[in-house]
N, C-alpha and C positions, 0 to 999 in steps of 0.2 A: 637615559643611562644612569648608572650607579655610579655614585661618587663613592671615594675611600673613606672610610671611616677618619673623622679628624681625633687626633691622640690629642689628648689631658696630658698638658708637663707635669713631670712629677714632684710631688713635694716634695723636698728634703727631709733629712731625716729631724728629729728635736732636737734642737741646740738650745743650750744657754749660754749667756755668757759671764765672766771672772763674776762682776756684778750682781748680776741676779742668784747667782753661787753665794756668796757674801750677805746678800739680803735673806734670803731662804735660809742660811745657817742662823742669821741673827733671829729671826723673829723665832727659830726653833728656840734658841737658848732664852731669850727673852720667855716664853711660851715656859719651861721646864724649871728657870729658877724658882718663879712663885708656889710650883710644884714642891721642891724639895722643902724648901723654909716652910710652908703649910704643914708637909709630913715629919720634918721635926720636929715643929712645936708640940709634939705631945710631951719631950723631954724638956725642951727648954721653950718656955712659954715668950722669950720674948721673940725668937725667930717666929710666931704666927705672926707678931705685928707684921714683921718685916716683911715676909708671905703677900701679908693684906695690903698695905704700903706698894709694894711690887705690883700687885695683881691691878691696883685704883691708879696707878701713877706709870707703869706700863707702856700702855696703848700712845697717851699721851708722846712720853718718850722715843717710843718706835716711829714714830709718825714724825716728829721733829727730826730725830737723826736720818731717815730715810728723805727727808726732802732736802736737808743740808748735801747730803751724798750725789740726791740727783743733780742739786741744783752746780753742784762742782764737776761735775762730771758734764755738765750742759746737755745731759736726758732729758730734761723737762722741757728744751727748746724745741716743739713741735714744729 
């Protein structure tokens, strides 16, 4: 005899949540400052420092605030 076909639950649709909303916007803004202070310095030469400064010291910083965030949020507790 034929059995019924067995149905696939559906995935939900993509959610995020507050958080990862929060993260995504930061690492955009982090991502675009060093953007703009680069494209100034053609007029004022000391925002490239600050551009470069931004662009080396950055990553560093995103990565520190984003585990402080987890680690308060008790996300990291797998």
């Amino acid at each position: 005899m034929n059995q019924p076909p067995v149905k696939q639950p559906k995935r939900p649709a993509f959610q995020f949540s507050l958080l990862g909303l929060m993260v995504v916007m930061f690492v955009v803004a982090a991502a675009a400052a060093p953007g703009y202070y680069m494209l100034r310095g053609q007029t004022l030469p000391q925002s490239r420092l600050v551009g470069m400064l931004m662009v080396l010291a950055g990553p560093l910083l995103l990565m520190t605030l984003i585990s402080v965030v987890l680690s308060l949020t008790h996300r990291g507790q797998r």
